[in-house]
C-alpha angles and dihedrals in degrees: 000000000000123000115200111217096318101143097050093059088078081080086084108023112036090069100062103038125073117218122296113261101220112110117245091228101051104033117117125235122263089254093043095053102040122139116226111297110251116259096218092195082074123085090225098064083061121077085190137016139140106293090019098053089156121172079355095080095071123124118184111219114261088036121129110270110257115263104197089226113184090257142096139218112205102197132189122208125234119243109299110160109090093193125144109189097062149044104221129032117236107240089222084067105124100185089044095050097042089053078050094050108047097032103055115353081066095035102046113358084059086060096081094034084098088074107015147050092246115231104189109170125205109230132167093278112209099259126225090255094056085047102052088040087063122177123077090335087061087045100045095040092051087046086056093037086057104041085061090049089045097050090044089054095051086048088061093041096049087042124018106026106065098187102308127150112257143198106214104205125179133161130218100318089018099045080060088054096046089052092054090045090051084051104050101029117027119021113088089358127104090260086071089069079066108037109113098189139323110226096192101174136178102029136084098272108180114238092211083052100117095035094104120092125279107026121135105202139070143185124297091246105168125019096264100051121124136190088044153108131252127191141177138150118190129217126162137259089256096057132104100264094176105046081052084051110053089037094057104043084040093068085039092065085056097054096032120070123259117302097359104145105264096207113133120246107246119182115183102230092209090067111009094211123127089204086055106051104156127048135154133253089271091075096058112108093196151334129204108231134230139019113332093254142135092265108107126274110280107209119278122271111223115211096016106124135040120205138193132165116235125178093343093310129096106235099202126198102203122198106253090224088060080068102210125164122219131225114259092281104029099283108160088190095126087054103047093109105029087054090069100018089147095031088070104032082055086050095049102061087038092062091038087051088046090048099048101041082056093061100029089143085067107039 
C-alpha cells in the first residue's frame, strides 16, 4: 500500500491540533469504524458539480470574469474535518460539509471557476484525529480516503467528462491524493493525452518525481505548459527553513528510490516559471483577504504578496492589511491558494486556451 506524502502533511496540521482523545486500547480499526461509503451518482456526494455548483460559484470581485471554456477542474479538498474520535469523516456529515464549503470550495475551488465546470467530490477525508494518531490508523484512514476520491473521479470520467480536457487540483490531503491519482490514473496512461495541468499544492512534491521511465508527465515549467505538474507550499521569511527543510526531504528520500535528488518541487505561482523563480509584490495579480473561513469572499487584493522559491519552498512576504494568520512556525498552509487567488484562476484559463488551441480539430 503506498501512501503518498501523508506524514509530511503534519507540517501543517500537527501544530495546531492536541492529541486525539480516543484510547489506544479501545479504538476501532479504520475498516471497523468507517462511515458509509459516497454514492457518487448522487448530488449530495458532490460538494460541486455543473448545475450544483454550490460554495464553487463564487467569484471575488476584481476577479477575471469566467470564460466557459470546454474544460474541467476536478478539485479535492484539504482536511477539514478536526475531529478527534474518529478516523474518517461520514459524508452525510452537514457541519462538517458546510465548514467545507464555505472554507475552501468557495476559497480555492473557485479559483479555477474563471476556465472550467468545477467537479469537487466529497470523500472520508482522513480526520485530524487519524493523522496525529499515526501509524497503521493514519495509513489506513488516507487508503480509504483515496479510494473514495479515486471511484468519484472515474464517475466523472465514465459520465460527466465526454472526452474534455481537464486541470486535476487538489491542496494538502487532497494534493496526496492528487499525487496518487496522478500515479495510478494519468502518468503513462491515455488520460494523460487530456490532462491540462495538475496544480498539487501544499504538500513535498519531489522535484525528481517524474525522472523514471516511462512517465509521461513533467513540471510546469512556464505559464503555458500543458500536460504537467505544479507545486508549491508557502512558509514565511521568519520560519525555520532548515529544519523544513531537512524534515521534508527527509520523507522524500523514503518514497523516492535510492539516490533520486529529494529537493521539493517549488513553482513560484506569480510567474509560473521554473527559470523565475523571485518577484516582488508588483507581479501578484490578487489575494483573497482574511482568515480561510466560511465568511464570504472579500474582493481580491492585487500586489500584495511577493514570492520566491528557496530551497523547494515558496517564502512568501504577504501584505499586513491581507490579514492572514500563520500557522505556529510560520507555516502559510492554510494560505497557499487565497494568496494567489487570481494568479491561478488567470493561469488556469491560460493553460485551458493553450490546450485547447493546441487541439482545436478536436474542440
Amino acid at each position: 500500500m503506498r501512501l503518498a506524502h501523508t506524514a509530511m502533511l503534519l507540517l501543517a496540521l500537527a501544530v495546531a491540533v492536541p492529541n486525539p482523545v480516543i484510547g489506544a486500547d479501545a479504538a476501532p480499526t479504520v475498516a471497523q469504524a468507517a462511515p458509509p461509503a459516497p454514492d457518487y451518482a448522487k448530488s449530495a456526494s458532490w460538494a460541486a458539480r455543473p448545475g450544483h455548483e454550490g460554495a464553487a460559484v463564487a467569484v471575488p470581485a476584481g476577479a477575471v470574469a469566467r470564460q466557459n471554456l470546454p474544460v474541467d477542474v476536478f478539485y479535492i479538498h484539504p482536511t477539514t474535518d478536526t475531529t478527534l474520535d474518529r478516523w474518517n469523516q461520514p459524508v452525510a456529515d452537514g457541519t462538517v460539509n458546510a465548514w467545507t464549503d464555505g472554507s475552501v470550495i468557495g476559497r480555492q475551488a473557485a479559483a479555477f471557476n474563471g476556465c472550467c465546470r468545477v467537479f469537487a467530490p466529497r470523500y472520508r477525508q482522513a480526520t485530524s484525529g487519524a493523522q496525529r494518531r499515526g501509524g497503521a490508523i493514519r495509513d489506513d484512514a488516507f487508503a480509504l480516503a483515496y479510494a473514495d476520491v479515486k471511484r468519484a473521479f472515474r464517475y466523472y470520467l465514465d459520465h460527466d467528462n465526454k472526452g474534455r480536457p481537464f486541470i486535476l487540483a487538489g491542496h494538502s490531503q487532497g494534493a496526496a491524493h492528487l499525487e496518487r491519482l496522478l500515479d495510478e490514473e494519468i502518468d503513462g496512461k491515455p488520460l494523460a493525452a487530456r490532462l491540462v495541468a495538475a496544480y498539487d499544492v501544499g504538500i513535498t512534491f519531489p522535484a525528481a518525481k517524474f525522472d523514471r521511465p516511462g512517465s509521461t508527465l513533467t513540471v510546469c515549467d512556464r505559464p503555458d505548459r500543458t500536460g504537467c505538474v505544479v507545486h508549491w507550499g508557502s512558509i514565511l521569511a521568519s520560519a525555520d527553513l532548515g529544519q523544513a527543510v531537512a524534515r521534508a526531504e527527509g520523507y522524500n528520500r523514503t518514497i523516492l528510490p535510492a539516490g533520486a535528488d529529494p529537493a521539493i518541487l517549488c513553482i513560484n505561482p506569480l510567474t509560473f516559471s521554473r527559470s523565475v523563480s523571485a518577484t516582488s509584490r508588483y507581479a501578484a495579480k490578487g489575494a483573497v483577504p482574511g482568515a480561510p473561513d466560511a465568511t464570504p469572499l472579500r474582493a481580491i487584493v492585487p500586489h500584495a504578496v511577493s514570492a520566491r522559491c528557496e530551497r523547494g519552498f515558496l517564502v512568501v512576504d504577504p501584505d499586513p492589511t491581507l490579514d492572514l494568520t500563520p500557522l505556529p512556525g510560520g507555516s502559510m498552509h492554510y494560505h497557499d491558494i487565497g494568496l494567489f487567488f487570481e494568479d491561478i484562476r488567470e493561469n488556469a484559463i491560460l493553460r485551458a486556451r493553450t490546450w485547447l488551441a493546441a487541439h482545436r480539430a478536436r474542440h
